[in-house]
Structure formats: C-alpha cells, structure tokens
N, C-alpha and C positions, 0 to 999 in steps of 0.2 A: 504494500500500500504506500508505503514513504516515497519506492521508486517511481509509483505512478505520479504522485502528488508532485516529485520533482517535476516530472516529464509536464504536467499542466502548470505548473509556475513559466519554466523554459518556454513553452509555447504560447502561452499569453504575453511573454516580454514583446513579441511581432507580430507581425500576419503571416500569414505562410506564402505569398506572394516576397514580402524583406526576407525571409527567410530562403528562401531560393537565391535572391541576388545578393544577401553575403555568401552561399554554398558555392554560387558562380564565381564570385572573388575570392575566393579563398581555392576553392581547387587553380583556377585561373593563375593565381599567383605561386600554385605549388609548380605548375605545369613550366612557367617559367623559369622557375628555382630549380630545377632541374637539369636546363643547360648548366649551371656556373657547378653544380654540385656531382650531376655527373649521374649515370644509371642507379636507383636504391634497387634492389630487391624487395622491397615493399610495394613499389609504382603499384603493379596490379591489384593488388589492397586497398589503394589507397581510392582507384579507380572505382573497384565497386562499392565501398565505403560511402564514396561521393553519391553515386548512381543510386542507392538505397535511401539514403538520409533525402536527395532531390524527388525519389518515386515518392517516399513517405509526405513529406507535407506539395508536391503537387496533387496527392490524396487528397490533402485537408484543404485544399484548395476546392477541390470539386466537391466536397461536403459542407462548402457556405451554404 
C-alpha cells in the first residue's frame, strides 16, 4: 500500500502528457551522452526502461 500511495503522490506532481516530455528529455539527453561516454552495456535496458515508463503514462493519458 505505501508503494502504491508513492506511485499516486509521483503522478499527481504532472500530467502524464509533462510526464512524457521530461521521459523524452531525459532519454534524449542519455542518447546523447552516449557518444562522449562511449557503448554501456546497459543501452538496451535502458531503452526498454524508457519504452515502458513512456507506454505507462501514454496509458494515463488515454484514461483522462
């Protein structure tokens, strides 16, 4: 129950529309970081990571 009540604190701090445009800036500037830093071994983690957290609140988008 604690976990849930975080997850609705977190998602009342935006809309889920800001919530996608920082997911976009933030991968965007990992994707960047990447040239200076060079191949991780995480990349594809981090990719579905992004792709899941962006499926879930374009979710809560379509449930306005």
């Amino acid at each position: 129950m604690a976990y849930g009540q975080m997850v609705n604190e977190l998602l009342s701090a935006s809309s889920a529309d800001t919530w996608c445009e920082h997911l976009w800036a933030m991968y965007g500037g990992y994707v960047i970081a990447q040239r200076e830093l060079g191949y991780g071994p995480d990349a594809p983690n981090v990719f579905w990571s992004f792709r899941d957290l962006l499926f879930f609140f374009q979710e809560l988008k379509g449930n306005d």
